[in-house]
C-alpha positions in Angstrom: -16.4 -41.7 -18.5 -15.8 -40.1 -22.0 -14.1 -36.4 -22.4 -17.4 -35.3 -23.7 -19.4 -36.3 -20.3 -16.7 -35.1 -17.7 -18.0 -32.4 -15.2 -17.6 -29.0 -16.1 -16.1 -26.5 -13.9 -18.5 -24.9 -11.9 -19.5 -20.8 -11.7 -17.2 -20.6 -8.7 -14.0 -22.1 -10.7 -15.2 -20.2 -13.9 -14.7 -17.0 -11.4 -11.9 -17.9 -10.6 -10.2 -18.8 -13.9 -11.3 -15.1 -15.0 -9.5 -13.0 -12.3 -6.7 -15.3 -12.7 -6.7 -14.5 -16.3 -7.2 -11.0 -15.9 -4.4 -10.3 -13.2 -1.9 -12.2 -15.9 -2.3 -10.2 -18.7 -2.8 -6.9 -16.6 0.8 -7.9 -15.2 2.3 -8.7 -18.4 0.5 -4.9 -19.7 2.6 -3.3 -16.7 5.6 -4.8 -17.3 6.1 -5.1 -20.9 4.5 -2.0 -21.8 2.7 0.8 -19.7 3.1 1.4 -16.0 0.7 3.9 -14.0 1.9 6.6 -12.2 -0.1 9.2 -9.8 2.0 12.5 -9.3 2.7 12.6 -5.5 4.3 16.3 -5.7 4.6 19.9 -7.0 7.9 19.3 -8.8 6.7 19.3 -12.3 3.8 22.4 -11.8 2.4 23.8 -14.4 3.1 20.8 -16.8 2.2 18.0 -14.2 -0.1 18.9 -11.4 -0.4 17.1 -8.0 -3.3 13.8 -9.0 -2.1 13.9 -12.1 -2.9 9.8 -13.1 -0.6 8.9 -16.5 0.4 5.4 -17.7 4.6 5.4 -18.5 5.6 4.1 -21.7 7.9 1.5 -21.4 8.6 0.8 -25.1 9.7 4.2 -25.6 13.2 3.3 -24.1 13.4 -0.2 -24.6 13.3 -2.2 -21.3 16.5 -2.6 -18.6 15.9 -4.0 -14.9 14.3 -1.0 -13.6 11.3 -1.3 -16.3 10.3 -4.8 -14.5 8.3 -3.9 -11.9 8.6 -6.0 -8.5 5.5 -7.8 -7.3 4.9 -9.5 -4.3 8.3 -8.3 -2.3 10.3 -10.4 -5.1 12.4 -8.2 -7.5 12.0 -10.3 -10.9 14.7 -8.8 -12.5 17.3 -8.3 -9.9 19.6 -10.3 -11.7 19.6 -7.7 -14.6 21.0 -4.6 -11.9 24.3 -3.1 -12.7 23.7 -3.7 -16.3 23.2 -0.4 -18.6 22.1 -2.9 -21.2 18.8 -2.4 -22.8 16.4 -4.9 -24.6 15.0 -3.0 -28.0 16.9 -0.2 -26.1 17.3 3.7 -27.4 18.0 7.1 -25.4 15.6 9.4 -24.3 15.5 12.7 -25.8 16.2 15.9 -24.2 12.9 17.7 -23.2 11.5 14.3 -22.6 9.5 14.0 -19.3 10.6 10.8 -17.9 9.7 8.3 -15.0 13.2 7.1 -13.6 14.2 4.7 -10.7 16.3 6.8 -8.1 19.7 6.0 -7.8 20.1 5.7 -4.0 16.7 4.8 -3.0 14.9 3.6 -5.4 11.7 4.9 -5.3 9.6 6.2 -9.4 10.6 9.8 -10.3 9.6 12.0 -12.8 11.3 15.2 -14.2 12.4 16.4 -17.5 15.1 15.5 -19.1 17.6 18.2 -19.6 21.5 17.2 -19.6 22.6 14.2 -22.4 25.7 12.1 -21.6 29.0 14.7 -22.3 27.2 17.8 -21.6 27.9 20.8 -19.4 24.8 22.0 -17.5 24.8 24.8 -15.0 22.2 27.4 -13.8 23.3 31.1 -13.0 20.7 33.8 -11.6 18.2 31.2 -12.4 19.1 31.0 -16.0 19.9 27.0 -17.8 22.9 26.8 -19.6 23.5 24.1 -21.7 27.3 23.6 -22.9 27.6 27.1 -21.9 24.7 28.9 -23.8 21.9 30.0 -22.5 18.7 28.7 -23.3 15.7 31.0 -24.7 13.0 31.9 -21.9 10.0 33.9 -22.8 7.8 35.4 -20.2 4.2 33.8 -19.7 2.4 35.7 -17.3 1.4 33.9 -14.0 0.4 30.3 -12.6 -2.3 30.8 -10.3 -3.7 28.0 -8.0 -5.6 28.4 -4.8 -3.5 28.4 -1.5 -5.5 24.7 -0.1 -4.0 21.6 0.9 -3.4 19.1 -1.9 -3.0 15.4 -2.9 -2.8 12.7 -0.1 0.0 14.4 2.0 -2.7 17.6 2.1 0.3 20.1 1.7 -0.2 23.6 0.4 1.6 25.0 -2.5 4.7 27.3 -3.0 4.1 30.7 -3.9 5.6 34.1 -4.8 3.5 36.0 -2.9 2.1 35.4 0.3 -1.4 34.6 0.2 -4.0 33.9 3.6 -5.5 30.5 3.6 -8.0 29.6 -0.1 -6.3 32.9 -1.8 -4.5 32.8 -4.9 -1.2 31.1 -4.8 0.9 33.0 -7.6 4.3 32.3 -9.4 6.0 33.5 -12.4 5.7 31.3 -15.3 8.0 31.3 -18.5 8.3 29.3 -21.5 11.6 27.7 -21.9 13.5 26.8 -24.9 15.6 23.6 -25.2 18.4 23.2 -27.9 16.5 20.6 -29.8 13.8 22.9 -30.0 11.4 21.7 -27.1 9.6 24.2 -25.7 8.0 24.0 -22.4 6.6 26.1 -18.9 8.7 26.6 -16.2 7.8 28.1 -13.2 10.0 31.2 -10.4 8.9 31.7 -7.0 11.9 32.6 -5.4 15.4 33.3 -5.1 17.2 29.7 -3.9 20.2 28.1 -3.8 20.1 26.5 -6.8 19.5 29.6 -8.8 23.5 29.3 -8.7 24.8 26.3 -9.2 28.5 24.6 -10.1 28.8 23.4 -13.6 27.8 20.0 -13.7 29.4 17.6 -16.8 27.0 14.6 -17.3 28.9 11.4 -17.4 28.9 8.7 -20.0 25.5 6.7 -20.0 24.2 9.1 -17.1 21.4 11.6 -17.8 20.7 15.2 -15.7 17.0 15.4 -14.9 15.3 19.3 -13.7 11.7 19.6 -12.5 9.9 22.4 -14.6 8.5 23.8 -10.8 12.4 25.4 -10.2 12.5 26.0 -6.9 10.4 23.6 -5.3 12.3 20.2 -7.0 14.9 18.3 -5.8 16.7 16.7 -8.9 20.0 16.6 -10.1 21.1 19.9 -8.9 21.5 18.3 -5.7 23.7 15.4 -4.2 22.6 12.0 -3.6 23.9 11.8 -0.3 23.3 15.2 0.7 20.8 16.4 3.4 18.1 16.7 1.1 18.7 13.4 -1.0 18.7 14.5 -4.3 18.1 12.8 -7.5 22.0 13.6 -8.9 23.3 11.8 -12.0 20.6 9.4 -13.6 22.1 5.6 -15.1 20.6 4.4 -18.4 19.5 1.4 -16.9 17.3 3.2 -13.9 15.2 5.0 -17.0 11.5 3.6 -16.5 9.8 5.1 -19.5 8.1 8.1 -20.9 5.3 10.5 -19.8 3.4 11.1 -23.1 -0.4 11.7 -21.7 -2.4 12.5 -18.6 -5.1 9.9 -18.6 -7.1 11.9 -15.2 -6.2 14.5 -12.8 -7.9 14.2 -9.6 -8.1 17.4 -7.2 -8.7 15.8 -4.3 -6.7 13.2 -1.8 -7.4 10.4 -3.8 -8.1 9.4 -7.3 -11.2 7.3 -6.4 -13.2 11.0 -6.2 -14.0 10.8 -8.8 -16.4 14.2 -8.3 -13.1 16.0 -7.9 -11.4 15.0 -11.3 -10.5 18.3 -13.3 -12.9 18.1 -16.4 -9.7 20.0 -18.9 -7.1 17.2 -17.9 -8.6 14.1 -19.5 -5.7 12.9 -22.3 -3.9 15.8 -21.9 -0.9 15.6 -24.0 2.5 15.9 -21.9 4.6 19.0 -23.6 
């Protein structure tokens, strides 16, 4: 039988062919470029809320072993670990908000970067000092949210005051000042521990990540291996990618409501 009269695939194979198509290049998407990300916490309030959706830019750092995603159970780029090598690699900046592999456990992160390899960061009365200056903070008046359960784990918020059940939630906001001239919110509710905190010196190709939500993140103010399993010193090669837009933010306890998406979040910019 000639090329020209063999059987063509039917609808069912023609189906088929498309999803398989489809699922490759979405795959190659996710791993060579942008990787999606649904905020799971308050940590990074008011900059990031809780069903925030964003895709992670991958480029922005160049790629290492924690930019290939594992699919399946199988860890494609295992062989890579241990290695602070990065392809088409450069640092992030401070002020950057960025999507990081954990150290210890190695579940996705995100917090803003605050402490570059060779600095001295410390916090005193709830003030950040970088290499032992102070940084500028600015009063902003108030975050205000309603005291309900959010996201999936249906938790309620943090607040200064103490509200009954559907009040307002409210916490002092500032604007903070980085060296390099990023500005961005940061939010008070309380006195805490880490309001006063050693002076930490980052190491060589290590990074110091904060959440702008102060007292309600645990980052690298706190111990790995302490009891609440902080985030600690950061390795180059666990740094995902960047935060640079909020695609959709969902209010509800999933993302698929789509009747509970915030209407002023679609491609917010990431400050």
């Amino acid at each position: 039988m000639a090329d020209s009269e063999k059987k063509k695939d039917g609808p069912i194979a023609e189906t088929i062919k498309t999803v398989v198509y489809a699922l490759l290049i979405a795959g190659a998407i996710r791993t060579l470029i942008f990787q999606p990300f649904w905020i799971p916490s308050g940590s990074m309030k008011s900059t990031l809320l809780i069903g925030d959706f964003l895709f992670v830019n991958k480029f922005a750092y160049g790629y290492s072993y924690a930019s290939c995603p594992s699919m399946f159970g199988v860890d494609f780029c295992g062989f890579a670990k241990g290695s602070d090598k990065r392809l088409f690699g450069s640092d992030p900046e401070r002020g950057d908000v960025v999507v990081f592999k954990h150290p210890v456990l190695g579940s996705d992160y995100i917090k803003r970067l605050i402490g570059l390899p060779g600095d001295r960061i410390q916090v005193k009365e709830g003030l950040l000092y970088i290499n032992g200056a102070p940084v500028e903070v600015t009063p902003d008046g108030g975050f205000i949210e309603a005291n309900t359960p959010q996201g999936p784990e249906q938790s309620r918020p943090s607040c200064a005051n103490r509200p009954a059940p559907d009040a307002d939630c409210i916490k002092e906001r500032f604007t903070e000042v980085l060296p390099n001239g990023v500005s961005h919110s940061i939010l008070n509710i309380r006195d805490v521990r880490v309001d006063n905190t050693e002076e930490f010196v980052v190491p060589e190709d290590q990074f110091f990540f904060m959440g702008d939500n102060r007292d309600n993140s645990v980052d690298s103010r706190f111990s790995q291996t302490g009891p609440n399993r902080g985030v600690g010193f950061v390795p180059r090669e666990n740094i995902i990618g960047r935060a640079d837009r909020i695609m959709f933010s969902s209010a509800g306890n999933s993302m698929f409501y789509f009747w509970t998406w915030r209407s002023d979040r679609f491609f917010k910019a990431i400050e």
